[in-house]
DRENDO-1510 file (C-alpha; in Angstrom, 1 decimal, always signed):
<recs>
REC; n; res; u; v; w
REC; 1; UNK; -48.9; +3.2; +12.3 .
REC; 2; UNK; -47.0; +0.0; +11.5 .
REC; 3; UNK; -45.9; +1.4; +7.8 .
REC; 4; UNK; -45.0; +4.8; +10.2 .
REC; 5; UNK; -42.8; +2.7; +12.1 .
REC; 6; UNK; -41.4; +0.4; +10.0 .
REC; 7; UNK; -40.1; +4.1; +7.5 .
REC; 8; UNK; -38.8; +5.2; +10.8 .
REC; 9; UNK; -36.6; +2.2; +11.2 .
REC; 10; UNK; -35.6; +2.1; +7.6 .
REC; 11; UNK; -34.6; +5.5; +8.0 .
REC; 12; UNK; -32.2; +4.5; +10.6 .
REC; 13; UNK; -31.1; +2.0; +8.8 .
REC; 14; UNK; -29.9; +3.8; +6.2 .
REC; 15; UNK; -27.5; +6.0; +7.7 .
REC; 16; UNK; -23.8; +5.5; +7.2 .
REC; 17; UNK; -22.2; +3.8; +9.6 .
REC; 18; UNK; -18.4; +2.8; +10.0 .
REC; 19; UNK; -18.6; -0.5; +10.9 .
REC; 20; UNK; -16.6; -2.7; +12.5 .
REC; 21; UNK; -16.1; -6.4; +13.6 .
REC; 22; UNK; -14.4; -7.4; +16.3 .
REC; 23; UNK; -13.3; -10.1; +18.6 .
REC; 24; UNK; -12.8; -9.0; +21.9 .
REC; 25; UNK; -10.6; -11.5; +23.7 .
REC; 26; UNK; -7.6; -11.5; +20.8 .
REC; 27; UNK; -5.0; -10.1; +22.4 .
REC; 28; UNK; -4.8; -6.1; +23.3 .
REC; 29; UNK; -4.5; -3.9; +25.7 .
REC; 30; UNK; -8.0; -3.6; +27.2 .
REC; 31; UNK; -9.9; -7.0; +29.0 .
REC; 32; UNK; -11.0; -9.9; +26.5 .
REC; 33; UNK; -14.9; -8.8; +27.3 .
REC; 34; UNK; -13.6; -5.1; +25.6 .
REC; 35; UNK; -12.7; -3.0; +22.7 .
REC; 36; UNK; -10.9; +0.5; +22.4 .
REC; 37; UNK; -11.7; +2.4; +19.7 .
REC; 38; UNK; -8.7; +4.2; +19.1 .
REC; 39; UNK; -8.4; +7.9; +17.7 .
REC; 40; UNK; -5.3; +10.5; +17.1 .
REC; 41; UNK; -5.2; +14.5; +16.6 .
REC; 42; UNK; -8.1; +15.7; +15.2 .
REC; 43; UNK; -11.8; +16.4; +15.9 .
REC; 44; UNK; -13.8; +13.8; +16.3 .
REC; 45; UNK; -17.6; +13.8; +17.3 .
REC; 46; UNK; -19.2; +10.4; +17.2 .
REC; 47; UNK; -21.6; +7.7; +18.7 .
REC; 48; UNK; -21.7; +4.1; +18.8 .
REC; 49; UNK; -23.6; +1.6; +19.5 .
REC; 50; UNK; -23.0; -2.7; +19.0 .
REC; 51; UNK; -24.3; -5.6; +18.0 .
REC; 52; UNK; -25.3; -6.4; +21.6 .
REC; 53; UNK; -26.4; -3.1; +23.1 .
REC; 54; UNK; -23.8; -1.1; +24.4 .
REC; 55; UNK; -23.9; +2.4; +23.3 .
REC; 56; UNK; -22.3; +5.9; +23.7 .
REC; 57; UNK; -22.7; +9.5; +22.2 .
REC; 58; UNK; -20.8; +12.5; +22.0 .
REC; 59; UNK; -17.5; +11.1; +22.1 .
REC; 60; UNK; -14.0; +12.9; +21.2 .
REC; 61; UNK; -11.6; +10.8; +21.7 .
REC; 62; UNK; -10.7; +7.4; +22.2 .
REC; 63; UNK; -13.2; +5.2; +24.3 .
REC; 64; UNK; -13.0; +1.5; +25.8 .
REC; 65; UNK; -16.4; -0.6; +24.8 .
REC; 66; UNK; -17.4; -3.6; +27.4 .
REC; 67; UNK; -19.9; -6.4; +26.0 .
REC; 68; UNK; -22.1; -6.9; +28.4 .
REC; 69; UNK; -22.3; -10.6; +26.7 .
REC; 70; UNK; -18.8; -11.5; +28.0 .
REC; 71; UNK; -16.3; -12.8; +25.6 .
REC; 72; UNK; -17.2; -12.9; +21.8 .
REC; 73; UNK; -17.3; -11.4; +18.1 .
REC; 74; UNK; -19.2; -7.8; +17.7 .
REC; 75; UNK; -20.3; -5.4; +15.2 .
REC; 76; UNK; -19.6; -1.9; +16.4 .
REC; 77; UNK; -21.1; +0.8; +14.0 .
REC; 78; UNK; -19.8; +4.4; +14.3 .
REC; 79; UNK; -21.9; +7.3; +13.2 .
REC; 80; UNK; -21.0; +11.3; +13.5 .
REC; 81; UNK; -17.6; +13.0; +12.9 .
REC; 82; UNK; -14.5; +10.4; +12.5 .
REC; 83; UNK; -11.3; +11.4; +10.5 .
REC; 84; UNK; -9.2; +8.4; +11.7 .
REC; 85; UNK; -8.3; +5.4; +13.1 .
REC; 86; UNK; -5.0; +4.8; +15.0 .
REC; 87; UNK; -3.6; +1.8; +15.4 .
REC; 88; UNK; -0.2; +2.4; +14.9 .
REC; 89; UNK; +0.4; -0.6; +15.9 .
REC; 90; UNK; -1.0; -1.1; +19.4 .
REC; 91; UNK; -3.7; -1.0; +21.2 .
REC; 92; UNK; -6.8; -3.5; +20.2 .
REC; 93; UNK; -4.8; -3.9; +16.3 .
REC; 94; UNK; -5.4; -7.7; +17.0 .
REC; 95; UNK; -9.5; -7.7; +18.1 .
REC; 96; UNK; -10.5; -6.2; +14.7 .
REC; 97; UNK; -11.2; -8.6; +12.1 .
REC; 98; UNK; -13.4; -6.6; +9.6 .
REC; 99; UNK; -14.1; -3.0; +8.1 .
REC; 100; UNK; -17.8; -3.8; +6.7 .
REC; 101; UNK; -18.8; -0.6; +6.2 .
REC; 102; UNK; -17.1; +2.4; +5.8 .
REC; 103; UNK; -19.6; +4.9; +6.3 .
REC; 104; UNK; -18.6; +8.9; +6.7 .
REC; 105; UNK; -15.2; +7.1; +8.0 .
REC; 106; UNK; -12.5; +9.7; +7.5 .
REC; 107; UNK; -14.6; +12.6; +5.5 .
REC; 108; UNK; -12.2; +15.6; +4.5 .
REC; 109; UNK; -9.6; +13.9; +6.5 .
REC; 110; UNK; -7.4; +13.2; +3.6 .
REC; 111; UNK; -4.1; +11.8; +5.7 .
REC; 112; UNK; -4.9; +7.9; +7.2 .
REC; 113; UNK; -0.5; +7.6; +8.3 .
REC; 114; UNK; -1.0; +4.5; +10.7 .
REC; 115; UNK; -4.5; +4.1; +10.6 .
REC; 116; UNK; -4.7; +0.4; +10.7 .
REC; 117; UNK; -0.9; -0.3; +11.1 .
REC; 118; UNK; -0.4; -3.5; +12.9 .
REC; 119; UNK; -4.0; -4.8; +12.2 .
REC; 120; UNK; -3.0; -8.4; +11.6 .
REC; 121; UNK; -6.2; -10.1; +11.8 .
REC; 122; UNK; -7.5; -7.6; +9.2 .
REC; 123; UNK; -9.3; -9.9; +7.0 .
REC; 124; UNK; -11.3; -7.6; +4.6 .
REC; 125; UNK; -12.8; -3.9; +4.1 .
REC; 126; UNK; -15.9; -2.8; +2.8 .
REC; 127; UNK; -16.4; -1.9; -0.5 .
REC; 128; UNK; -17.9; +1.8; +0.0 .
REC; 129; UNK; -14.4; +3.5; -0.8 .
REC; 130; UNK; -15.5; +6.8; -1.8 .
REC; 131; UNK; -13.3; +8.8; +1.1 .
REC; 132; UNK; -10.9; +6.4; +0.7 .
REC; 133; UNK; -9.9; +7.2; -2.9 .
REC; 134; UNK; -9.6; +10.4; -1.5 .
REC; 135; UNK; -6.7; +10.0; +0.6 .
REC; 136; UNK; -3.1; +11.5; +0.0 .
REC; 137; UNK; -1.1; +10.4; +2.6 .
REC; 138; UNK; -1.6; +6.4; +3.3 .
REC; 139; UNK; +1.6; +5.6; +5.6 .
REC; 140; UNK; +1.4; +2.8; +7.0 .
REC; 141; UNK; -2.0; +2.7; +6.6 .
REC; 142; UNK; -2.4; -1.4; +6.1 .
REC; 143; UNK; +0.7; -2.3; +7.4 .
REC; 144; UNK; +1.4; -5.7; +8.6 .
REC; 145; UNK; -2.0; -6.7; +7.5 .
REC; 146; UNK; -1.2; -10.2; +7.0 .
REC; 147; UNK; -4.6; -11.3; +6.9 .
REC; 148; UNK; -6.0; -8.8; +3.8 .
REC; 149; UNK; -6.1; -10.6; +0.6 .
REC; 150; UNK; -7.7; -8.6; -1.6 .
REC; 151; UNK; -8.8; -4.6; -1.8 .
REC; 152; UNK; -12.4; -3.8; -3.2 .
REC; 153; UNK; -12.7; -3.2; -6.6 .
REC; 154; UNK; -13.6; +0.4; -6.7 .
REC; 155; UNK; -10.7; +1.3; -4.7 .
REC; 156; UNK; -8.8; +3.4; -6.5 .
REC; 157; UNK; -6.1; +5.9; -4.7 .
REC; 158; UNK; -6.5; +8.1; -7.6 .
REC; 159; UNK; -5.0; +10.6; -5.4 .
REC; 160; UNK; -2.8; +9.2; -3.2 .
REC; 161; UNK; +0.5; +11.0; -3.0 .
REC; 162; UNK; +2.6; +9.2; -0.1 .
REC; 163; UNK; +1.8; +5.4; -0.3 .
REC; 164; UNK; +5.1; +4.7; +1.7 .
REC; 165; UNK; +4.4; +1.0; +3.5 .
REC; 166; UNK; +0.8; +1.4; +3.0 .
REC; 167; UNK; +1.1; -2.2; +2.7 .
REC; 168; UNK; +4.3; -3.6; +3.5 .
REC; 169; UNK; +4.0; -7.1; +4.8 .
REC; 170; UNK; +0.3; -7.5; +3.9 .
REC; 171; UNK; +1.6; -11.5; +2.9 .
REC; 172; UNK; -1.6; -12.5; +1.6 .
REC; 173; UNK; -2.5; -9.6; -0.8 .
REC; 174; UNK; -2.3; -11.5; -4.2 .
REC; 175; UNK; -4.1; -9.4; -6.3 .
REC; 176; UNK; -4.7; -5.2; -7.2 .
REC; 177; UNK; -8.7; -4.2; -8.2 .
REC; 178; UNK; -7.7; -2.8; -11.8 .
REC; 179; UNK; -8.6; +1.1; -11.2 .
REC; 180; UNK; -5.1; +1.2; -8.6 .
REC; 181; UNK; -3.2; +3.3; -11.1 .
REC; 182; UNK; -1.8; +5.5; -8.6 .
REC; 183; UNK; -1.4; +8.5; -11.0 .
REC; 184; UNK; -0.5; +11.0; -8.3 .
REC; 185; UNK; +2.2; +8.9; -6.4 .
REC; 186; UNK; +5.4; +10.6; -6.0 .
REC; 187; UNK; +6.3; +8.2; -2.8 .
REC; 188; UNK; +6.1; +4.2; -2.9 .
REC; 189; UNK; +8.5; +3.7; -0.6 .
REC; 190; UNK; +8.0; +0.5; +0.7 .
REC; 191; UNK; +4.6; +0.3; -0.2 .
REC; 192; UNK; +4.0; -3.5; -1.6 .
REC; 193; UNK; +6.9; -4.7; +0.1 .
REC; 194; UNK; +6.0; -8.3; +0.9 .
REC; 195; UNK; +3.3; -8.7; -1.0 .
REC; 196; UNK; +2.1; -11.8; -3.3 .
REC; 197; UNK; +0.9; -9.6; -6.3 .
REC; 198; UNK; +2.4; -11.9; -10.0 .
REC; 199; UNK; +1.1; -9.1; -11.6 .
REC; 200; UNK; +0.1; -5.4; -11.6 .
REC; 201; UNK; -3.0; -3.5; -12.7 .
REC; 202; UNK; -2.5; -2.4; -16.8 .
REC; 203; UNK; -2.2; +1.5; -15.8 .
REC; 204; UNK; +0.3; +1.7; -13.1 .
REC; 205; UNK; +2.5; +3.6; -14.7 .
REC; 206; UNK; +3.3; +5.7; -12.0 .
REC; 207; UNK; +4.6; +8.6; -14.2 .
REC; 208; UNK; +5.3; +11.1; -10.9 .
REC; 209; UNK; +6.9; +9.0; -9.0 .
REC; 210; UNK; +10.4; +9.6; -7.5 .
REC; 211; UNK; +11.4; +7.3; -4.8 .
REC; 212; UNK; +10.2; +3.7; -5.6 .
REC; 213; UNK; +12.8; +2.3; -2.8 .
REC; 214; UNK; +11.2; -1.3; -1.6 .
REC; 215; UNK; +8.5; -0.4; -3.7 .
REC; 216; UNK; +8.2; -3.9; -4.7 .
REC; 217; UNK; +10.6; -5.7; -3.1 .
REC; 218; UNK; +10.6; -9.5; -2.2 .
REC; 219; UNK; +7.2; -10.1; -4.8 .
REC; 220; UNK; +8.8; -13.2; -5.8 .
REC; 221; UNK; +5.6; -14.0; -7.6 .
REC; 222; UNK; +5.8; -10.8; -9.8 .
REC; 223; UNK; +7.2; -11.5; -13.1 .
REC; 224; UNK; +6.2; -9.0; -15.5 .
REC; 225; UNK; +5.5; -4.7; -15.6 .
REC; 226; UNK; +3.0; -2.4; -16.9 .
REC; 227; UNK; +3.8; -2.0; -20.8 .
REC; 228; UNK; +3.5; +2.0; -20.0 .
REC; 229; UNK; +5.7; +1.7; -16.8 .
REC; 230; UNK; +8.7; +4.0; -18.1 .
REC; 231; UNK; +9.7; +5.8; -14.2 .
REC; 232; UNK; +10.8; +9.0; -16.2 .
REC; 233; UNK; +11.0; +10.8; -12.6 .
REC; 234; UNK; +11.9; +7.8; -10.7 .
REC; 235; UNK; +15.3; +9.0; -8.5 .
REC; 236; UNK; +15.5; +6.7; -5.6 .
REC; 237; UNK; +15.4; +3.1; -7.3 .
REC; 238; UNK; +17.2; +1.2; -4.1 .
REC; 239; UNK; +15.9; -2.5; -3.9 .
REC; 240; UNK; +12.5; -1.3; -5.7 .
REC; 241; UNK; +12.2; -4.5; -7.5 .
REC; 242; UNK; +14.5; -6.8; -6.0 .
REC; 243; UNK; +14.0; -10.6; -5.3 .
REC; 244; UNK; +11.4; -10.5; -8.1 .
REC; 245; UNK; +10.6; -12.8; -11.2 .
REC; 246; UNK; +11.2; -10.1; -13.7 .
REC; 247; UNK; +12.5; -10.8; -16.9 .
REC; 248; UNK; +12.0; -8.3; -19.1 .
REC; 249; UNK; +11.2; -4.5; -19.1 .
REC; 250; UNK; +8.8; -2.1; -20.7 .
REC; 251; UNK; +9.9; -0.8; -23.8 .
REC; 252; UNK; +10.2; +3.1; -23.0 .
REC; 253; UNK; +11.7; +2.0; -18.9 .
REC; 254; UNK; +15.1; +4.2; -20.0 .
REC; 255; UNK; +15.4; +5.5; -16.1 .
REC; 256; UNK; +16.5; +9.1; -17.3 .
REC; 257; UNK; +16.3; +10.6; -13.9 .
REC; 258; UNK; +18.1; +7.5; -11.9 .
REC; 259; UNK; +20.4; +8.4; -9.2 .
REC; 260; UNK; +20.0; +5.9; -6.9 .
REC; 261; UNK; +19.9; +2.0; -7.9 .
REC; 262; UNK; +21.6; -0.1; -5.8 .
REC; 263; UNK; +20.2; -3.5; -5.7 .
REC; 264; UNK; +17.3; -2.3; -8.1 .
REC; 265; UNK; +17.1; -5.6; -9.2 .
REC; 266; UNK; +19.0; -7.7; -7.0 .
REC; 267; UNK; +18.2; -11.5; -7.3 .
REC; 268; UNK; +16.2; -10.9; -11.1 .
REC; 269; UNK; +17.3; -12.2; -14.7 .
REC; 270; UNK; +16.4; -9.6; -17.4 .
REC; 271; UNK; +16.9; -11.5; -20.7 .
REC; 272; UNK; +20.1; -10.6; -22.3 .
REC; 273; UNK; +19.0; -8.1; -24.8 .
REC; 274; UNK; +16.6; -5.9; -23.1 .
REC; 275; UNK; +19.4; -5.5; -20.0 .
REC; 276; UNK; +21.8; -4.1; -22.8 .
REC; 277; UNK; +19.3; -2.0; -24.2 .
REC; 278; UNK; +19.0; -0.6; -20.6 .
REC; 279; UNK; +22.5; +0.0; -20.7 .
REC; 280; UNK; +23.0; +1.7; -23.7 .
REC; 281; UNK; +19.9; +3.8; -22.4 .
REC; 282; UNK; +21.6; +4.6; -19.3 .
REC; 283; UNK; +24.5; +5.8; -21.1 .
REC; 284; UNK; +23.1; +8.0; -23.3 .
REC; 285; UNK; +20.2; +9.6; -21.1 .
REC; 286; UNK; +20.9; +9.4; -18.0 .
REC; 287; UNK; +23.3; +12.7; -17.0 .
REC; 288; UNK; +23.9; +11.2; -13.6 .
REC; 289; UNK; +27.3; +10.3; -12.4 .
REC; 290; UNK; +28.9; +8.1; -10.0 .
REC; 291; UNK; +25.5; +6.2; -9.4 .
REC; 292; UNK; +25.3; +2.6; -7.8 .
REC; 293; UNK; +23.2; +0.3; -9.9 .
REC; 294; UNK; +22.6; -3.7; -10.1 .
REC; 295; UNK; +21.1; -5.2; -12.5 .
REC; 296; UNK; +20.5; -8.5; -11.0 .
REC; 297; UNK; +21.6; -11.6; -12.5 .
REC; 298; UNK; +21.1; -10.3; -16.6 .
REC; 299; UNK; +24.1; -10.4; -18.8 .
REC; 300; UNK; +25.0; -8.1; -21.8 .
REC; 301; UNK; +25.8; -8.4; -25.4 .
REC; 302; UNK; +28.5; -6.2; -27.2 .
REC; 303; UNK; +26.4; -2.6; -27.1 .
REC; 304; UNK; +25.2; -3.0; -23.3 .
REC; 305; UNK; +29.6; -3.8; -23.1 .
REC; 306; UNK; +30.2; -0.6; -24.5 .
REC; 307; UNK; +27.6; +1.1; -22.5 .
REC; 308; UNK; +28.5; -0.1; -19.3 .
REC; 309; UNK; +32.1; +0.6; -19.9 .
REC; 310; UNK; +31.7; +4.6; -20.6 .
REC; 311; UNK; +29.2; +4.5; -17.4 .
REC; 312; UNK; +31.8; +3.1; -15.2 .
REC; 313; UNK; +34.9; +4.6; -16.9 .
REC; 314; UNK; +36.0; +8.2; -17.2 .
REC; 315; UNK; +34.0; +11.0; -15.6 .
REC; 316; UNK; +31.0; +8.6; -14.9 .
REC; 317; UNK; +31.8; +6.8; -12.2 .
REC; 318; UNK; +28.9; +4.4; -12.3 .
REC; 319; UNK; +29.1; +1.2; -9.9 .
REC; 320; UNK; +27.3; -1.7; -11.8 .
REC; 321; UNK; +26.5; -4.9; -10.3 .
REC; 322; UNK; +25.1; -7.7; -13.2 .
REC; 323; UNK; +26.1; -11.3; -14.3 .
REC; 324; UNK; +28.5; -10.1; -16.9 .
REC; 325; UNK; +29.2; -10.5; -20.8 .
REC; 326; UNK; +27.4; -12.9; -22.7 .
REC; 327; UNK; +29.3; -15.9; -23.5 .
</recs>
């Protein structure tokens, strides 16, 4: 009977749950003894129940949790049909301080736009990312997660297509697990903005992607690029890499499809002859004309002179910012 019972409660046990810690008298919009769980569009069927007691079943939508223990820190685990949280910046964002499980959390929901937006106090997620690295559409899905410093290793977003501010002004994320290659991005607008990251994982390439505006922008620790990183479809370059510590550039990084670059890399020294060789790539693949482009603070030799002057001159009509001719 006791071996019955204690299977039984193992059995329980193991079921997924999407759980979730929270503080409940961080500022929000319900009382400081209560959390909302907040949901969007969709169909949801689920039950909770927390680390004090409380419970409910059969819930669609969103529903306001009060601890019967008064003011404190909870666990609230989540079982049943959940596609997505929604944040979007309101709400409770401030009460939740950890995702420790992820459970059945957004199954065939591939879309997570605002999901956690806002969640400042966001400390950490759990590492069972297997509908996560399912996702397409991320926007804004970490957004102004201050608090998140790292990502669990088997994340891997292998097939994210719009990352756009998925984690703009995350301040504390120094570091990207290694499998982020982000193969299928075509959108990374915005997406690191912020961020603390002196490096990038070995295979972000990001061979589909097209606008990279802000992608990286104001990572004044980031100082070097993926080897492989050559942006053959990137369009929309504005600011993607400005205000960083990048000095040189991958070897095949010719920008053929460039039409957009101003401020690119605003604030950043390429050395002297890797800029030129940009240049003289420009010219000669790049069909666009009358294109805004700044190269930061990097100077030119005599080829990336003759370069520049045939973008800017004649038909081309290129505007280029940089520091100039070599001395």
């Amino acid at each position: 009977m006791i071996f019955k019972s204690f299977l039984m409660f193992a059995s329980r046990n193991a079921i997924p749950k999407f759980t979730l810690e929270v503080k409940s008298d961080n500022a929000g919009t319900s009382g400081t003894t209560q959390f909302t769980i907040p949901t969007t569009a969709g169909t949801y069927l689920y039950d909770y129940t927390t680390s004090d007691g409380q419970s409910g079943t059969g819930i669609t939508g969103n529903t306001t949790i009060t601890f019967a223990s008064g003011v404190g820190t909870y666990e609230i685990y989540i079982t049943g049909t959940f596609p997505r949280m929604y944040f979007n910046n309101g709400g409770d964002k401030l009460k939740l301080l950890r995702v420790l499980e992820w459970g059945d959390y957004g199954e065939g929901a591939t879309d997570q736009t605002a999901a956690f937006y806002g969640c400042a106090n966001l400390s950490s997620i759990a590492s069972d990312v297997t509908n996560l690295n399912l996702i397409t559409d991320a926007t804004n899905m970490f957004r102004e997660g201050a608090a998140l410093s790292s990502l669990p290793s088997g994340m891997t977003l292998a097939s994210l297509d719009v990352g756009a501010l998925m984690f703009r002004n995350c301040l504390s994320l120094s570091s990207l697990p290694s499998g982020i290659e982000l193969p299928l991005l075509t959108n990374g607008n915005n997406m690191f903005y912020n961020c603390a990251m002196p490096s990038l994982p070995s295979g972000m390439t990001l061979p589909l992607l097209t606008n990279g505006e802000n992608m990286f922008f104001n990572i004044t620790e980031l100082a070097s690029l993926p080897s492989g990183m050559e942006l053959p479809l990137l369009t929309n370059g504005i600011n993607m890499f400005r205000l960083t510590a990048i000095t040189d550039l991958p070897a095949g990084m010719t920008l053929p499809s460039l039409s957009a670059g101003t401020n690119m890399f605003f604030g950043s020294t390429i050395n002297t002859t890797r800029y030129s060789q940009l240049l003289v790539d420009l010219e000669s693949g790049n069909a666009n004309n009358s294109v805004t482009f700044h190269g930061g603070n990097s100077l030119y030799n005599a080829a990336g002179e003759t370069a520049r002057d045939i973008l800017t001159g004649g038909v081309r009509l290129w505007t280029i910012t940089d520091g100039g001719l070599e001395p």
